[in-house]
C-alpha positions as CSV (number, residue, x, y, z in Angstrom):
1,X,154.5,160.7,114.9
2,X,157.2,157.8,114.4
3,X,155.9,155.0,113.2
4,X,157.1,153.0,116.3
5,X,154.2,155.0,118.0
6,X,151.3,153.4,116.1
7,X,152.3,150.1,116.5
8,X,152.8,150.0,120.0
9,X,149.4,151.5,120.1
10,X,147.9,149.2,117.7
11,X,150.0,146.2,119.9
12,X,147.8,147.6,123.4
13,X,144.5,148.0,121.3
14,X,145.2,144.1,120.1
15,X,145.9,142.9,123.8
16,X,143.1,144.6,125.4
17,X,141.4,142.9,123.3
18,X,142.2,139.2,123.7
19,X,142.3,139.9,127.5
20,X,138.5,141.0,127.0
21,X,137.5,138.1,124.9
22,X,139.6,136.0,128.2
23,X,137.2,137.7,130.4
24,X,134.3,137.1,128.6
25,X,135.2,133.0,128.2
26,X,136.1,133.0,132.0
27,X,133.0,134.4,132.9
28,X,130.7,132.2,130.5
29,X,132.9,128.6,132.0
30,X,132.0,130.2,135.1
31,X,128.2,130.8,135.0
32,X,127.9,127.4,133.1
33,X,129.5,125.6,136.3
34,X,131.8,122.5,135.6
35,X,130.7,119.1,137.1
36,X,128.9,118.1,140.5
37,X,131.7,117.4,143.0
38,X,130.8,114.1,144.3
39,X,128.9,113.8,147.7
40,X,128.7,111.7,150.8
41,X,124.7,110.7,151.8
42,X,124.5,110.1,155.0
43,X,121.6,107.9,156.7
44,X,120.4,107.3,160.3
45,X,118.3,103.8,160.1
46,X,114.8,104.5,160.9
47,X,114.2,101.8,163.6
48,X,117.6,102.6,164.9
49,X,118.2,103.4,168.5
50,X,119.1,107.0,167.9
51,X,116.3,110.3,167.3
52,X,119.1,112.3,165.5
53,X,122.5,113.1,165.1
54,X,124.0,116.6,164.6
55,X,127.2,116.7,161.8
56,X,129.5,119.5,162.4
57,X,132.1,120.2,159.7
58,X,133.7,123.0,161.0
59,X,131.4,125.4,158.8
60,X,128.3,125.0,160.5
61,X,126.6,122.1,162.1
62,X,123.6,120.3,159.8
63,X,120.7,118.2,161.5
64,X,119.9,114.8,160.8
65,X,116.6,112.9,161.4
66,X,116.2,108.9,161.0
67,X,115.2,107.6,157.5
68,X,116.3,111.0,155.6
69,X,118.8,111.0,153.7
70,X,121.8,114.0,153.7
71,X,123.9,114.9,151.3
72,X,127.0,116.6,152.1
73,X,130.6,117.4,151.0
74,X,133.0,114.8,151.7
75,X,135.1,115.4,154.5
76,X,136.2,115.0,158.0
77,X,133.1,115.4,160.4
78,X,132.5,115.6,164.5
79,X,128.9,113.7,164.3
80,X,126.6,113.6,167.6
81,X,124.3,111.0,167.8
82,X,121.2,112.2,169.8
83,X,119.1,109.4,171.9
84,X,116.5,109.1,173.9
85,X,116.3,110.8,177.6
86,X,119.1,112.9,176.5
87,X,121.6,110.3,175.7
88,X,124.5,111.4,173.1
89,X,127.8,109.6,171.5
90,X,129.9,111.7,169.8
91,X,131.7,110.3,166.7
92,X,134.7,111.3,164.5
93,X,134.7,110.0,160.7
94,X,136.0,110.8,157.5
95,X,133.2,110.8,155.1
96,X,134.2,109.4,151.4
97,X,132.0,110.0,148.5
98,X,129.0,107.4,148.5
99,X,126.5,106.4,151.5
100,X,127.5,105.9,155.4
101,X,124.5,104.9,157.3
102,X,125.1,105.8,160.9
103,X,126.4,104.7,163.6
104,X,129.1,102.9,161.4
């Protein structure tokens, strides 16, 4: 066998193995996790006029009760304030990372 042969062999055997040692490093950045995005809290004042509010951003809709806080990813949301005898506003905001205590 020329001796061209071996080396490109040896040359395939070398890059297999850096990509597995890539693999490996990609997979243990991976499972470690990098840092907590920030969050938005949002709030509904307890002794506020309103029993709940609904936050819909576009991958699901998430409940919200007076005096409990929610933490969710900042973002545009559709929010529905729920009142009493079936009373509703319906809000448009762009929550930024921090706390928004509704309605704003």
């Amino acid at each position: 066998m020329a001796r061209g042969a071996r080396s490109l062999r040896g040359a395939l055997g070398t890059y297999a193995a850096v990509a597995a040692a890539a693999v490996v490093a990609l997979a243990v950045v991976l499972w470690i996790g990098g840092p907590e995005p920030a969050r938005a809290i949002v709030r509904l004042p307890p002794d506020g006029p309103w029993d709940g509010a609904v936050l819909d951003g576009g991958l699901g809709q998430l409940s919200l009760r007076p005096g409990e806080p929610l933490a969710v990813p900042p973002g545009h949301y559709r929010i529905t304030l729920l009142g009493p005898e079936g009373r509703a506003r319906q809000l448009e905001l762009d929550l930024a990372a921090g706390e928004t205590v509704l309605p704003p």
